[in-house]
C-alpha positions as CSV (number, residue, x, y, z in Angstrom):
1,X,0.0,0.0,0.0
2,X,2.6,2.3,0.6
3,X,4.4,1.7,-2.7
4,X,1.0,2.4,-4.3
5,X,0.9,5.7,-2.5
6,X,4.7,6.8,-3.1
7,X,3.7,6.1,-7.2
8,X,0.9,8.2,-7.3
9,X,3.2,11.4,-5.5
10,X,5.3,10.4,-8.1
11,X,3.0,10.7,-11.1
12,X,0.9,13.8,-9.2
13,X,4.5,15.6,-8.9
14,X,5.5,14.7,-12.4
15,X,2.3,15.2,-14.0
16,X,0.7,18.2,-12.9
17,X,4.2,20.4,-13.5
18,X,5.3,21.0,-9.9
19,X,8.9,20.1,-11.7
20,X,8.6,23.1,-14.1
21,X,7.8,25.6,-11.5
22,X,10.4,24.2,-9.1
23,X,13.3,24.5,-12.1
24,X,11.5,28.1,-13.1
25,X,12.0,29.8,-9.5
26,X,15.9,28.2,-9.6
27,X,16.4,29.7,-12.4
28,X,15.0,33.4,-11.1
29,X,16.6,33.1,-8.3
30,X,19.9,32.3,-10.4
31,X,19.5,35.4,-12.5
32,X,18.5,38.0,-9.8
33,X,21.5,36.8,-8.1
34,X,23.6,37.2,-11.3
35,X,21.6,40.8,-12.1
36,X,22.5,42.6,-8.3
37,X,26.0,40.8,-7.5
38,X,27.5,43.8,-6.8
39,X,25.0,45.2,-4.7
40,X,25.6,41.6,-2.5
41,X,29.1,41.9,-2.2
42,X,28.3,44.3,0.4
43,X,26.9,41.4,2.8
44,X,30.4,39.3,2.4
45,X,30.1,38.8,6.3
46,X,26.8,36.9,5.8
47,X,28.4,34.3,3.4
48,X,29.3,32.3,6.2
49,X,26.0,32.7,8.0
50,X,24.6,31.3,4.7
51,X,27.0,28.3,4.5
52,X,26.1,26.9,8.2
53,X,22.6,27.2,7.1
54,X,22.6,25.7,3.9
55,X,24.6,22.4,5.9
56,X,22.1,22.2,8.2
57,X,19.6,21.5,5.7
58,X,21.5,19.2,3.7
59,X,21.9,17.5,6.7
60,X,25.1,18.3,7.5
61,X,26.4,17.9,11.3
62,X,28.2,20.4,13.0
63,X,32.1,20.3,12.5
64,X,33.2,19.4,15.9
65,X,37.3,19.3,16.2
66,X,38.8,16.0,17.2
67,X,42.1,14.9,18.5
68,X,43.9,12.5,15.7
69,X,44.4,9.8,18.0
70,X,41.3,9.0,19.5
């Protein structure tokens, strides 16, 4: 039953466009970036803000320092 449901998100995803809208706001995104780069260079600080965020959402843990021999 739960294969059954997991192919019809499949076919409702893929059918009804989601995928095209999903590809369409990367692709704004990607070019307002691009457009105002220079007015973002101003926020260099917040780069690494950005980074820790984005690796928490990927799933990422927190880089915790180790000693080499344990």
């Amino acid at each position: 039953m739960a294969l059954e449901n997991n192919t019809e998100k499949k076919k409702k995803f893929w059918g009804t466009g989601t995928w095209i809208g999903l590809i369409a706001v990367t692709l704004a995104v990607c070019v307002i970036l691009i457009r105002f780069w220079k007015y973002l260079t101003h926020y260099e600080i917040l780069i690494y803000a950005g980074l820790f965020f984005t690796a928490m959402l990927a799933g990422s843990p927190l880089p915790i320092p180790t000693h080499v021999w344990c």
